[in-house]
BADOTI-964694 format. One record per residue (C-alpha): x, y, z; residue in three letters; residue number from 0. Coordinates in Angstrom, 1 decimal. Layout:
BEGIN
X, Y, Z, ALA, NUM .
...
// end
This chain:
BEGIN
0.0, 0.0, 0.0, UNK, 0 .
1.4, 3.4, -0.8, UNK, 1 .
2.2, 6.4, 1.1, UNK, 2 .
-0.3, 8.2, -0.7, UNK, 3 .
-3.2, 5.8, -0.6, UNK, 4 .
-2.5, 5.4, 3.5, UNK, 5 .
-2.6, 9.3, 3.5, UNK, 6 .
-6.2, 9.3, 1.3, UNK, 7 .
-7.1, 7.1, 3.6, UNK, 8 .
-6.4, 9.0, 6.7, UNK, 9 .
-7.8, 11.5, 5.7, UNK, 10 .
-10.9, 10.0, 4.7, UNK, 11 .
-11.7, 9.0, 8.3, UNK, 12 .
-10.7, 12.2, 9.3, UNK, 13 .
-13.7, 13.9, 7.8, UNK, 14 .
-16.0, 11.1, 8.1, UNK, 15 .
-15.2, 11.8, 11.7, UNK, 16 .
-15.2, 15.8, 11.5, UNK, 17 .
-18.4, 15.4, 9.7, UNK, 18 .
-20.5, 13.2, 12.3, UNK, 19 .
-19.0, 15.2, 15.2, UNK, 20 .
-20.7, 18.2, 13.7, UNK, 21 .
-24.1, 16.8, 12.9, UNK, 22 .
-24.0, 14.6, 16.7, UNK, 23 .
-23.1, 18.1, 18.5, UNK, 24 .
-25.5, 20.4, 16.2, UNK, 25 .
-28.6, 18.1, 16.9, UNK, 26 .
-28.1, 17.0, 20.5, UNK, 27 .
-29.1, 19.8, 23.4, UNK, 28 .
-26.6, 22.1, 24.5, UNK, 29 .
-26.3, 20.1, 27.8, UNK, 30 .
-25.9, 16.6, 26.5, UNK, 31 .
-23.5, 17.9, 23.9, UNK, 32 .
-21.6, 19.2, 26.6, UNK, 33 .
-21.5, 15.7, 28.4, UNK, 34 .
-20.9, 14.2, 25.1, UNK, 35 .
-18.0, 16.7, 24.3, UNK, 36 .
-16.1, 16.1, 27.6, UNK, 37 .
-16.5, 12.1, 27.0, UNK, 38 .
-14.8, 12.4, 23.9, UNK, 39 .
-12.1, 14.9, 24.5, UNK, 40 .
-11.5, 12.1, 27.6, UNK, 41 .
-10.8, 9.5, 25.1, UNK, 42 .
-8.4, 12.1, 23.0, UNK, 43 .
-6.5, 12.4, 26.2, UNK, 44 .
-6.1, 8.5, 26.6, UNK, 45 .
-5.7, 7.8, 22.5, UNK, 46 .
-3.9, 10.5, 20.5, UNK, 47 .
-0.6, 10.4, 23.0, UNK, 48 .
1.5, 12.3, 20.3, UNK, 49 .
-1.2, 15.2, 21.4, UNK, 50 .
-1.2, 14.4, 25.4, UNK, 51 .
2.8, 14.3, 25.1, UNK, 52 .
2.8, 18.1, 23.4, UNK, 53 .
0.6, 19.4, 26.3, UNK, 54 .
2.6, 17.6, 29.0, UNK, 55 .
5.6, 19.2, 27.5, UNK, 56 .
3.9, 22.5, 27.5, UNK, 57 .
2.5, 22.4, 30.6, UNK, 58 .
5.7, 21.4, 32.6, UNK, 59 .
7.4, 24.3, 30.3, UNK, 60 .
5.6, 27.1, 31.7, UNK, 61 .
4.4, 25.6, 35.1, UNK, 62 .
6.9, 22.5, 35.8, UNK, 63 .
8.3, 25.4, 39.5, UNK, 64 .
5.0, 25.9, 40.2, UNK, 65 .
2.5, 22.4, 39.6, UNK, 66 .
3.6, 18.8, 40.5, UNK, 67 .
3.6, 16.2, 38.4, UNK, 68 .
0.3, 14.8, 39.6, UNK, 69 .
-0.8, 18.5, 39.0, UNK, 70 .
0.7, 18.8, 35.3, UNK, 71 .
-1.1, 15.3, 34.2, UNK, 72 .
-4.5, 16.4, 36.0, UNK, 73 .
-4.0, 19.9, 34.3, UNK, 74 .
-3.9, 17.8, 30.7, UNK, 75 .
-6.8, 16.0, 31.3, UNK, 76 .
-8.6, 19.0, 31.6, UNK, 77 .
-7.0, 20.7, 28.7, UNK, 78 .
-8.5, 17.5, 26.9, UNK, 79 .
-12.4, 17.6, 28.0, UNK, 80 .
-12.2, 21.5, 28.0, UNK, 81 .
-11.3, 21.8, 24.3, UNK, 82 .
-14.0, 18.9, 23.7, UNK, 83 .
-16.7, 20.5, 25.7, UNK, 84 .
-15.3, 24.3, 23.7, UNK, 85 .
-16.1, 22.5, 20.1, UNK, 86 .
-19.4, 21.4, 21.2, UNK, 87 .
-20.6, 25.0, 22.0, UNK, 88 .
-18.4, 26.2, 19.1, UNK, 89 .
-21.0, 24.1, 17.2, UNK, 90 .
-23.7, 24.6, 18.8, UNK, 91 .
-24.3, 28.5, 19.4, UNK, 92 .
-24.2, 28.7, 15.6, UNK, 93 .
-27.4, 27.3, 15.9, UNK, 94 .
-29.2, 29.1, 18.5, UNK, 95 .
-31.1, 32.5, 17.8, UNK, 96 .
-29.7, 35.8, 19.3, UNK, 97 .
-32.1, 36.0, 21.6, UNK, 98 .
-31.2, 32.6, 23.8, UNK, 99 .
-27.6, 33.6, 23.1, UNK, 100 .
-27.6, 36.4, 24.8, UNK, 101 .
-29.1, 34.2, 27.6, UNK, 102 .
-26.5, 32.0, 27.3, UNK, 103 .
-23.4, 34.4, 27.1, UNK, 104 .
-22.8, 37.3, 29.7, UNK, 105 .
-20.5, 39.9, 28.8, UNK, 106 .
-17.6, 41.8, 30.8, UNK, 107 .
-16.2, 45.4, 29.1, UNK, 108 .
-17.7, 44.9, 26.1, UNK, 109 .
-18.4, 48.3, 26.4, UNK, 110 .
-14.8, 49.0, 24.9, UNK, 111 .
-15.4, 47.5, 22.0, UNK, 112 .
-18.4, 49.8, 21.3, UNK, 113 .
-16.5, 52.8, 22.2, UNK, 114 .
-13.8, 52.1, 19.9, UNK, 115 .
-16.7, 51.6, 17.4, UNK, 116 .
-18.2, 55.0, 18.1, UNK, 117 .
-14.7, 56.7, 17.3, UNK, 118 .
-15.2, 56.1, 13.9, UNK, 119 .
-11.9, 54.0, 13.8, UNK, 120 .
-11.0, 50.7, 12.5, UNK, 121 .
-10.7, 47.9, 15.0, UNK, 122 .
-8.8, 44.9, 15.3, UNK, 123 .
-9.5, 42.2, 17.4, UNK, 124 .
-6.9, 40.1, 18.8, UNK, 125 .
-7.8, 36.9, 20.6, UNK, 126 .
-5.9, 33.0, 20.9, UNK, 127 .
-7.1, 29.3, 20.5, UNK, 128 .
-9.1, 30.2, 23.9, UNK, 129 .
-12.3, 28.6, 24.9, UNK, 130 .
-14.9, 29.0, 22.3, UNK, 131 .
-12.5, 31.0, 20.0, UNK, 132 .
-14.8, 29.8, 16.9, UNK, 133 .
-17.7, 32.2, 17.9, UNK, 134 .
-15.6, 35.6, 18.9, UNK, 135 .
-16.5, 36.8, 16.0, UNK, 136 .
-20.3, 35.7, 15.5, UNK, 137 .
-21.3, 37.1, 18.6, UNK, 138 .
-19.7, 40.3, 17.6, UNK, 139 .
-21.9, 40.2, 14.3, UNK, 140 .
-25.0, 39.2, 16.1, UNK, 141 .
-24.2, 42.6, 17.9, UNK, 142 .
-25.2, 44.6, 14.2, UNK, 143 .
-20.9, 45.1, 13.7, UNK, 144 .
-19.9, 43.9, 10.1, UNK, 145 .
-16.6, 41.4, 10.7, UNK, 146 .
-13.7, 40.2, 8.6, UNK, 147 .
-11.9, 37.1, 9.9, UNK, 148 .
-8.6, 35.6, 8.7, UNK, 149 .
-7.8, 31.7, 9.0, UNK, 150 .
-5.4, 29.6, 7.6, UNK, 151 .
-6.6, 27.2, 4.8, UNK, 152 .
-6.9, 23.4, 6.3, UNK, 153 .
-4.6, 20.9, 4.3, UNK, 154 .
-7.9, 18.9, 3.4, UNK, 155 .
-10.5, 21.1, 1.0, UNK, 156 .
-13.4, 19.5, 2.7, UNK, 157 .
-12.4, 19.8, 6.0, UNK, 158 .
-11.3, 23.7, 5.2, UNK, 159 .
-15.1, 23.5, 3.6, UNK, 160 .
-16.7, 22.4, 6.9, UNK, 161 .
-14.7, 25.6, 8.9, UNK, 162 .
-15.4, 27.6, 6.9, UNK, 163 .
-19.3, 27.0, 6.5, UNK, 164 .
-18.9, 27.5, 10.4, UNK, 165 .
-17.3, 30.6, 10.4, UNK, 166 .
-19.5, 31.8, 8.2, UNK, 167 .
-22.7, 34.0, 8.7, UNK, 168 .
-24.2, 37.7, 8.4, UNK, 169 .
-22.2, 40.3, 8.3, UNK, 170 .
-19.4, 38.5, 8.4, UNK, 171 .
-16.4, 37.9, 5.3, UNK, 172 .
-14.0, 34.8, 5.8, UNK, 173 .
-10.5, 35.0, 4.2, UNK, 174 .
-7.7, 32.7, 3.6, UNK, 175 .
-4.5, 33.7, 5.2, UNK, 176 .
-2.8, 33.8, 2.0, UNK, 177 .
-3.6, 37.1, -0.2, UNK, 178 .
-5.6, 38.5, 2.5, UNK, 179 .
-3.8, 41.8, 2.9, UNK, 180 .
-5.9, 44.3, 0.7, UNK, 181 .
-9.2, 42.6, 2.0, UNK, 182 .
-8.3, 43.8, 5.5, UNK, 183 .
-6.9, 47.0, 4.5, UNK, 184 .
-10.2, 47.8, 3.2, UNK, 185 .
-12.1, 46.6, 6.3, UNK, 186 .
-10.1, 48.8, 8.2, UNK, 187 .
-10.3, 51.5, 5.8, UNK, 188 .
-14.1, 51.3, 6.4, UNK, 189 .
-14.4, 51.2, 9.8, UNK, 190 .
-14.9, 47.6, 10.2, UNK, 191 .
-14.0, 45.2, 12.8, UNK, 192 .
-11.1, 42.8, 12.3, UNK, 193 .
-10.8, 39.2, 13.6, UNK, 194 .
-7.3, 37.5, 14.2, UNK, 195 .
-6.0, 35.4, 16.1, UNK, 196 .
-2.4, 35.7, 17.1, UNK, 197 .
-1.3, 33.1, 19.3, UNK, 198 .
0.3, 30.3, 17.4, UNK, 199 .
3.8, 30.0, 16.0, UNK, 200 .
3.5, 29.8, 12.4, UNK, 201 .
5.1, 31.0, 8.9, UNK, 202 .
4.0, 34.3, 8.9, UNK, 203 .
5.5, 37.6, 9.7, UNK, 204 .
6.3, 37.9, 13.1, UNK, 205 .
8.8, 38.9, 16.1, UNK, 206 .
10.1, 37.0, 19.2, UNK, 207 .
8.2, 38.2, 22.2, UNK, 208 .
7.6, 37.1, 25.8, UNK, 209 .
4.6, 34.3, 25.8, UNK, 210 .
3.5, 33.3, 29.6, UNK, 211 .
7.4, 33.7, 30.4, UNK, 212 .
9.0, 32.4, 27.7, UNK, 213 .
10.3, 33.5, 24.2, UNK, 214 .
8.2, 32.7, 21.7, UNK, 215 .
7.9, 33.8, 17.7, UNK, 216 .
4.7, 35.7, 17.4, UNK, 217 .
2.6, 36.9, 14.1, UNK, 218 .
2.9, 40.6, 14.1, UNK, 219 .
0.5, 41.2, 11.4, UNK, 220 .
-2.2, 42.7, 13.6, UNK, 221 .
-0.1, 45.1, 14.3, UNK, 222 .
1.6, 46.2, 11.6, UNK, 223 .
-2.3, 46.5, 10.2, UNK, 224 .
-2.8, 48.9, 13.1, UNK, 225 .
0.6, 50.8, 12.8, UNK, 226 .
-0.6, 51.8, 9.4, UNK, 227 .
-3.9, 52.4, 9.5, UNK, 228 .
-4.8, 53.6, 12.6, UNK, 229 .
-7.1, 51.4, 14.2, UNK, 230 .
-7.3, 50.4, 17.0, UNK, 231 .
-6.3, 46.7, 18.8, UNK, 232 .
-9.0, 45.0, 21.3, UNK, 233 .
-8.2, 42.2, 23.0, UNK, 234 .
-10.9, 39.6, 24.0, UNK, 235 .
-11.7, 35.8, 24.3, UNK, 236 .
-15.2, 33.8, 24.9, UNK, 237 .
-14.8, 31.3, 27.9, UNK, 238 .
-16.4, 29.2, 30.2, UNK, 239 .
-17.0, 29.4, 33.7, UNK, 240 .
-16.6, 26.1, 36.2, UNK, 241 .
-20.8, 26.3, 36.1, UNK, 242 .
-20.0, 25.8, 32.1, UNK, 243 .
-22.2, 29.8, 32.1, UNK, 244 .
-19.9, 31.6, 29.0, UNK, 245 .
-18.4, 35.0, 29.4, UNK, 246 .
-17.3, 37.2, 26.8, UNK, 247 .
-14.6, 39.5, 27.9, UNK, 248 .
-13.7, 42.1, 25.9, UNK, 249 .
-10.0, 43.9, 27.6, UNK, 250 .
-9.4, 47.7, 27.0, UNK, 251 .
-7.8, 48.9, 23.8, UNK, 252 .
-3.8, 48.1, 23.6, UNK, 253 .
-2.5, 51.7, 23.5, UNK, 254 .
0.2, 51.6, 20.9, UNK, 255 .
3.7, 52.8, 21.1, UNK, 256 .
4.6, 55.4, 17.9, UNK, 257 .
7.9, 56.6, 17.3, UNK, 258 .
10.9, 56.9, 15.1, UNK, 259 .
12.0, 53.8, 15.4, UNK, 260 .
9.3, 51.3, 13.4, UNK, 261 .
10.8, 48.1, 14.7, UNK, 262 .
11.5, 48.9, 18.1, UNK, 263 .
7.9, 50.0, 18.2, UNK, 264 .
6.9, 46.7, 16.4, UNK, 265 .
8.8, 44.6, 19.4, UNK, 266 .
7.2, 47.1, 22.1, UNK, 267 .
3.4, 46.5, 20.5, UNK, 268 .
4.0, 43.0, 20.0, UNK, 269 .
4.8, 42.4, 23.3, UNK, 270 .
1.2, 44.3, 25.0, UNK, 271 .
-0.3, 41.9, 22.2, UNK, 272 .
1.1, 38.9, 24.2, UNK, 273 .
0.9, 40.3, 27.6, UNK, 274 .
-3.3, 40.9, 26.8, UNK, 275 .
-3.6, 37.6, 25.7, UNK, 276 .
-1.6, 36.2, 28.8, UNK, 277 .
-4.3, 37.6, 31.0, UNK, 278 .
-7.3, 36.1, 29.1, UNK, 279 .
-5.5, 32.4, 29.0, UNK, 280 .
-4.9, 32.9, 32.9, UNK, 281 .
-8.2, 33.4, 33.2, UNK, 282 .
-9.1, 29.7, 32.7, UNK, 283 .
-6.0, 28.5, 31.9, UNK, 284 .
-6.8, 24.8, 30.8, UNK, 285 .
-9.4, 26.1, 28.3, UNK, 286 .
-5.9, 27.4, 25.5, UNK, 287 .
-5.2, 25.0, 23.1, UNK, 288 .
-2.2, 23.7, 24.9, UNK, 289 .
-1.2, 20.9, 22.3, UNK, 290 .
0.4, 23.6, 19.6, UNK, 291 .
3.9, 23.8, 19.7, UNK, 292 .
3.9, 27.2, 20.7, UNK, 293 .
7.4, 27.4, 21.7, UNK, 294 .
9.2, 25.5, 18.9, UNK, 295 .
11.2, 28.3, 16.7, UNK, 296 .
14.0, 29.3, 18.6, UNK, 297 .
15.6, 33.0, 18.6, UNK, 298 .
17.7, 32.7, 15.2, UNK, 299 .
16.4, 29.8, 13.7, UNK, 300 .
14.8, 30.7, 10.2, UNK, 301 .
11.2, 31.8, 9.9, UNK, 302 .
// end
Protein backbone atom coordinates (compact mmCIF):
# COMPACT_ATOMS: atom_id res chain seq x y z
CA UNK A 1 0.00 0.00 0.00
CA UNK A 2 1.39 3.38 -0.85
CA UNK A 3 2.18 6.36 1.11
CA UNK A 4 -0.30 8.25 -0.69
CA UNK A 5 -3.19 5.77 -0.61
CA UNK A 6 -2.54 5.41 3.46
CA UNK A 7 -2.59 9.27 3.48
CA UNK A 8 -6.20 9.26 1.34
CA UNK A 9 -7.15 7.14 3.63
CA UNK A 10 -6.40 8.98 6.70
CA UNK A 11 -7.77 11.55 5.69
CA UNK A 12 -10.87 10.02 4.73
CA UNK A 13 -11.71 9.02 8.31
CA UNK A 14 -10.72 12.19 9.32
CA UNK A 15 -13.72 13.89 7.76
CA UNK A 16 -16.04 11.07 8.13
CA UNK A 17 -15.25 11.77 11.66
CA UNK A 18 -15.23 15.75 11.52
CA UNK A 19 -18.43 15.42 9.66
CA UNK A 20 -20.55 13.22 12.34
CA UNK A 21 -19.03 15.18 15.20
CA UNK A 22 -20.71 18.18 13.72
CA UNK A 23 -24.06 16.79 12.87
CA UNK A 24 -23.99 14.65 16.69
CA UNK A 25 -23.14 18.15 18.45
CA UNK A 26 -25.46 20.43 16.17
CA UNK A 27 -28.64 18.14 16.87
CA UNK A 28 -28.10 16.98 20.53
CA UNK A 29 -29.09 19.79 23.40
CA UNK A 30 -26.62 22.11 24.52
CA UNK A 31 -26.29 20.12 27.78
CA UNK A 32 -25.95 16.62 26.47
CA UNK A 33 -23.53 17.91 23.92
CA UNK A 34 -21.63 19.21 26.61
CA UNK A 35 -21.48 15.66 28.36
CA UNK A 36 -20.90 14.16 25.09
CA UNK A 37 -17.98 16.65 24.26
CA UNK A 38 -16.14 16.07 27.64
CA UNK A 39 -16.45 12.11 27.02
CA UNK A 40 -14.75 12.44 23.86
CA UNK A 41 -12.08 14.94 24.52
CA UNK A 42 -11.53 12.14 27.61
CA UNK A 43 -10.84 9.50 25.14
CA UNK A 44 -8.38 12.14 23.05
CA UNK A 45 -6.52 12.43 26.19
CA UNK A 46 -6.06 8.47 26.62
CA UNK A 47 -5.67 7.75 22.54
CA UNK A 48 -3.94 10.46 20.50
CA UNK A 49 -0.58 10.44 22.99
CA UNK A 50 1.46 12.32 20.27
CA UNK A 51 -1.16 15.25 21.44
CA UNK A 52 -1.24 14.44 25.40
CA UNK A 53 2.78 14.35 25.10
CA UNK A 54 2.85 18.06 23.45
CA UNK A 55 0.61 19.42 26.26
CA UNK A 56 2.63 17.56 29.02
CA UNK A 57 5.61 19.16 27.53
CA UNK A 58 3.93 22.45 27.47
CA UNK A 59 2.46 22.36 30.62
CA UNK A 60 5.65 21.44 32.56
CA UNK A 61 7.41 24.31 30.33
CA UNK A 62 5.59 27.07 31.68
CA UNK A 63 4.45 25.58 35.09
CA UNK A 64 6.94 22.53 35.78
CA UNK A 65 8.26 25.35 39.46
CA UNK A 66 5.00 25.92 40.16
CA UNK A 67 2.51 22.41 39.59
CA UNK A 68 3.58 18.82 40.52
CA UNK A 69 3.56 16.17 38.39
CA UNK A 70 0.33 14.81 39.62
CA UNK A 71 -0.84 18.47 39.03
CA UNK A 72 0.70 18.83 35.32
CA UNK A 73 -1.05 15.31 34.24
CA UNK A 74 -4.45 16.42 36.05
CA UNK A 75 -4.02 19.91 34.28
CA UNK A 76 -3.92 17.84 30.71
CA UNK A 77 -6.84 15.99 31.33
CA UNK A 78 -8.61 19.02 31.59
CA UNK A 79 -6.98 20.72 28.66
CA UNK A 80 -8.51 17.52 26.87
CA UNK A 81 -12.36 17.64 28.00
CA UNK A 82 -12.25 21.50 28.02
CA UNK A 83 -11.35 21.84 24.35
CA UNK A 84 -13.98 18.93 23.72
CA UNK A 85 -16.75 20.50 25.67
CA UNK A 86 -15.35 24.33 23.74
CA UNK A 87 -16.09 22.53 20.12
CA UNK A 88 -19.37 21.41 21.23
CA UNK A 89 -20.64 24.97 21.97
CA UNK A 90 -18.37 26.22 19.07
CA UNK A 91 -20.98 24.13 17.17
CA UNK A 92 -23.69 24.62 18.82
CA UNK A 93 -24.26 28.48 19.39
CA UNK A 94 -24.19 28.73 15.65
CA UNK A 95 -27.40 27.31 15.89
CA UNK A 96 -29.22 29.14 18.48
CA UNK A 97 -31.08 32.53 17.82
CA UNK A 98 -29.71 35.76 19.30
CA UNK A 99 -32.05 35.96 21.63
CA UNK A 100 -31.23 32.60 23.77
CA UNK A 101 -27.61 33.56 23.06
CA UNK A 102 -27.58 36.41 24.84
CA UNK A 103 -29.15 34.18 27.60
CA UNK A 104 -26.48 31.97 27.29
CA UNK A 105 -23.38 34.36 27.07
CA UNK A 106 -22.83 37.25 29.65
CA UNK A 107 -20.51 39.90 28.83
CA UNK A 108 -17.65 41.82 30.76
CA UNK A 109 -16.23 45.44 29.10
CA UNK A 110 -17.71 44.86 26.07
CA UNK A 111 -18.35 48.34 26.35
CA UNK A 112 -14.80 49.03 24.94
CA UNK A 113 -15.37 47.47 21.99
CA UNK A 114 -18.44 49.83 21.32
CA UNK A 115 -16.46 52.82 22.21
CA UNK A 116 -13.77 52.06 19.94
CA UNK A 117 -16.74 51.62 17.37
CA UNK A 118 -18.22 54.95 18.08
CA UNK A 119 -14.73 56.66 17.29
CA UNK A 120 -15.15 56.06 13.87
CA UNK A 121 -11.88 53.96 13.77
CA UNK A 122 -11.03 50.65 12.54
CA UNK A 123 -10.70 47.94 15.00
CA UNK A 124 -8.78 44.87 15.28
CA UNK A 125 -9.46 42.15 17.38
CA UNK A 126 -6.88 40.09 18.76
CA UNK A 127 -7.76 36.90 20.64
CA UNK A 128 -5.88 33.04 20.93
CA UNK A 129 -7.08 29.32 20.45
CA UNK A 130 -9.09 30.16 23.86
CA UNK A 131 -12.31 28.61 24.94
CA UNK A 132 -14.86 28.98 22.25
CA UNK A 133 -12.45 31.04 19.96
CA UNK A 134 -14.78 29.81 16.89
CA UNK A 135 -17.67 32.19 17.87
CA UNK A 136 -15.64 35.56 18.93
CA UNK A 137 -16.45 36.81 15.97
CA UNK A 138 -20.31 35.68 15.50
CA UNK A 139 -21.27 37.08 18.63
CA UNK A 140 -19.74 40.35 17.57
CA UNK A 141 -21.86 40.24 14.31
CA UNK A 142 -25.02 39.17 16.06
CA UNK A 143 -24.25 42.65 17.86
CA UNK A 144 -25.24 44.56 14.16
CA UNK A 145 -20.89 45.09 13.66
CA UNK A 146 -19.92 43.91 10.11
CA UNK A 147 -16.61 41.41 10.67
CA UNK A 148 -13.70 40.25 8.64
CA UNK A 149 -11.86 37.11 9.91
CA UNK A 150 -8.63 35.63 8.71
CA UNK A 151 -7.76 31.68 8.97
CA UNK A 152 -5.37 29.56 7.62
CA UNK A 153 -6.63 27.25 4.78
CA UNK A 154 -6.87 23.42 6.32
CA UNK A 155 -4.58 20.92 4.25
CA UNK A 156 -7.89 18.93 3.39
CA UNK A 157 -10.48 21.07 1.01
CA UNK A 158 -13.38 19.54 2.73
CA UNK A 159 -12.41 19.79 6.01
CA UNK A 160 -11.32 23.69 5.22
CA UNK A 161 -15.12 23.54 3.58
CA UNK A 162 -16.71 22.39 6.90
CA UNK A 163 -14.66 25.59 8.90
CA UNK A 164 -15.40 27.61 6.88
CA UNK A 165 -19.32 26.99 6.54
CA UNK A 166 -18.89 27.51 10.36
CA UNK A 167 -17.29 30.60 10.42
CA UNK A 168 -19.48 31.80 8.19
CA UNK A 169 -22.73 34.01 8.71
CA UNK A 170 -24.23 37.68 8.41
CA UNK A 171 -22.21 40.29 8.32
CA UNK A 172 -19.38 38.49 8.41
CA UNK A 173 -16.37 37.86 5.28
CA UNK A 174 -14.03 34.80 5.77
CA UNK A 175 -10.54 34.98 4.20
CA UNK A 176 -7.71 32.68 3.64
CA UNK A 177 -4.47 33.70 5.16
CA UNK A 178 -2.84 33.82 2.00
CA UNK A 179 -3.55 37.11 -0.21
CA UNK A 180 -5.62 38.52 2.49
CA UNK A 181 -3.79 41.80 2.85
CA UNK A 182 -5.95 44.27 0.71
CA UNK A 183 -9.18 42.63 1.98
CA UNK A 184 -8.27 43.78 5.52
CA UNK A 185 -6.91 47.04 4.51
CA UNK A 186 -10.24 47.77 3.20
CA UNK A 187 -12.07 46.60 6.28
CA UNK A 188 -10.09 48.80 8.18
CA UNK A 189 -10.27 51.49 5.78
CA UNK A 190 -14.12 51.34 6.38
CA UNK A 191 -14.37 51.20 9.77
CA UNK A 192 -14.91 47.60 10.25
CA UNK A 193 -14.03 45.20 12.79
CA UNK A 194 -11.15 42.82 12.30
CA UNK A 195 -10.79 39.24 13.64
CA UNK A 196 -7.33 37.49 14.20
CA UNK A 197 -5.99 35.36 16.08
CA UNK A 198 -2.41 35.74 17.14
CA UNK A 199 -1.27 33.12 19.30
CA UNK A 200 0.30 30.29 17.37
CA UNK A 201 3.79 30.00 16.04
CA UNK A 202 3.51 29.80 12.39
CA UNK A 203 5.07 31.03 8.94
CA UNK A 204 3.95 34.29 8.93
CA UNK A 205 5.50 37.57 9.73
CA UNK A 206 6.30 37.91 13.09
CA UNK A 207 8.80 38.92 16.12
CA UNK A 208 10.12 37.03 19.19
CA UNK A 209 8.16 38.24 22.17
CA UNK A 210 7.56 37.10 25.76
CA UNK A 211 4.65 34.34 25.76
CA UNK A 212 3.52 33.28 29.61
CA UNK A 213 7.44 33.75 30.39
CA UNK A 214 9.00 32.40 27.68
CA UNK A 215 10.32 33.49 24.18
CA UNK A 216 8.15 32.67 21.72
CA UNK A 217 7.92 33.77 17.70
CA UNK A 218 4.67 35.71 17.42
CA UNK A 219 2.65 36.91 14.11
CA UNK A 220 2.94 40.62 14.11
CA UNK A 221 0.54 41.25 11.43
CA UNK A 222 -2.20 42.65 13.58
CA UNK A 223 -0.08 45.13 14.31
CA UNK A 224 1.57 46.24 11.57
CA UNK A 225 -2.32 46.53 10.17
CA UNK A 226 -2.84 48.85 13.11
CA UNK A 227 0.62 50.78 12.76
CA UNK A 228 -0.55 51.77 9.43
CA UNK A 229 -3.94 52.36 9.51
CA UNK A 230 -4.76 53.58 12.63
CA UNK A 231 -7.11 51.39 14.21
CA UNK A 232 -7.26 50.43 16.98
CA UNK A 233 -6.31 46.68 18.81
CA UNK A 234 -8.99 45.04 21.34
CA UNK A 235 -8.24 42.17 23.02
CA UNK A 236 -10.93 39.62 24.04
CA UNK A 237 -11.75 35.85 24.27
CA UNK A 238 -15.19 33.82 24.90
CA UNK A 239 -14.83 31.26 27.93
CA UNK A 240 -16.36 29.23 30.24
CA UNK A 241 -16.96 29.39 33.74
CA UNK A 242 -16.56 26.06 36.17
CA UNK A 243 -20.80 26.27 36.07
CA UNK A 244 -20.01 25.83 32.14
CA UNK A 245 -22.16 29.81 32.05
CA UNK A 246 -19.92 31.59 28.99
CA UNK A 247 -18.41 35.00 29.37
CA UNK A 248 -17.26 37.19 26.84
CA UNK A 249 -14.62 39.46 27.91
CA UNK A 250 -13.66 42.14 25.93
CA UNK A 251 -10.02 43.87 27.58
CA UNK A 252 -9.38 47.66 27.01
CA UNK A 253 -7.77 48.85 23.76
CA UNK A 254 -3.82 48.08 23.57
CA UNK A 255 -2.47 51.66 23.50
CA UNK A 256 0.23 51.57 20.93
CA UNK A 257 3.67 52.83 21.14
CA UNK A 258 4.55 55.38 17.93
CA UNK A 259 7.91 56.62 17.34
CA UNK A 260 10.87 56.86 15.09
CA UNK A 261 12.04 53.80 15.44
CA UNK A 262 9.35 51.30 13.37
CA UNK A 263 10.82 48.13 14.66
CA UNK A 264 11.51 48.92 18.07
CA UNK A 265 7.93 49.98 18.24
CA UNK A 266 6.86 46.67 16.39
CA UNK A 267 8.83 44.56 19.43
CA UNK A 268 7.18 47.13 22.13
CA UNK A 269 3.36 46.53 20.51
CA UNK A 270 3.96 43.04 19.96
CA UNK A 271 4.76 42.45 23.31
CA UNK A 272 1.22 44.29 24.97
CA UNK A 273 -0.29 41.95 22.25
CA UNK A 274 1.07 38.88 24.24
CA UNK A 275 0.87 40.30 27.59
CA UNK A 276 -3.26 40.91 26.82
CA UNK A 277 -3.55 37.61 25.69
CA UNK A 278 -1.61 36.21 28.84
CA UNK A 279 -4.30 37.62 30.97
CA UNK A 280 -7.25 36.10 29.12
CA UNK A 281 -5.48 32.36 29.02
CA UNK A 282 -4.86 32.87 32.88
CA UNK A 283 -8.16 33.37 33.21
CA UNK A 284 -9.06 29.66 32.70
CA UNK A 285 -5.98 28.53 31.88
CA UNK A 286 -6.82 24.83 30.76
CA UNK A 287 -9.42 26.10 28.29
CA UNK A 288 -5.85 27.45 25.49
CA UNK A 289 -5.17 25.01 23.15
CA UNK A 290 -2.15 23.69 24.93
CA UNK A 291 -1.22 20.85 22.32
CA UNK A 292 0.42 23.59 19.56
CA UNK A 293 3.94 23.78 19.66
CA UNK A 294 3.95 27.24 20.67
CA UNK A 295 7.38 27.39 21.67
CA UNK A 296 9.16 25.51 18.86
CA UNK A 297 11.18 28.34 16.66
CA UNK A 298 14.04 29.31 18.63
CA UNK A 299 15.58 32.96 18.57
CA UNK A 300 17.75 32.71 15.23
CA UNK A 301 16.35 29.80 13.72
CA UNK A 302 14.76 30.71 10.25
CA UNK A 303 11.20 31.76 9.88
Amino acid sequence: MSKAFKKKIKNDLIYVFVSFIVFLFRRLPRRGGLFVGKFLGGAAYLILRAERNKVLQNVNYIFGNQKSAREIKTFTFQVFTDLGKNAADALKLSGFSKEKIERIISRRGFEHLENCLRQQRGVICITGHIGIFEFCHKYVALQGYPVTVVGTRLYDERLDRIIVNNRAGDKIRYFHRDGYVPALLRALKNKEILGMLIDQDTHVRGVFSQFMGKPAFTPSGAVELALRTGALIVPLALQRDIKDRLIYTVLTPLELQRSDDSQKDLQVNVQRCNDALEKLILQYPTQWVWMHERWKTQSGSQQ
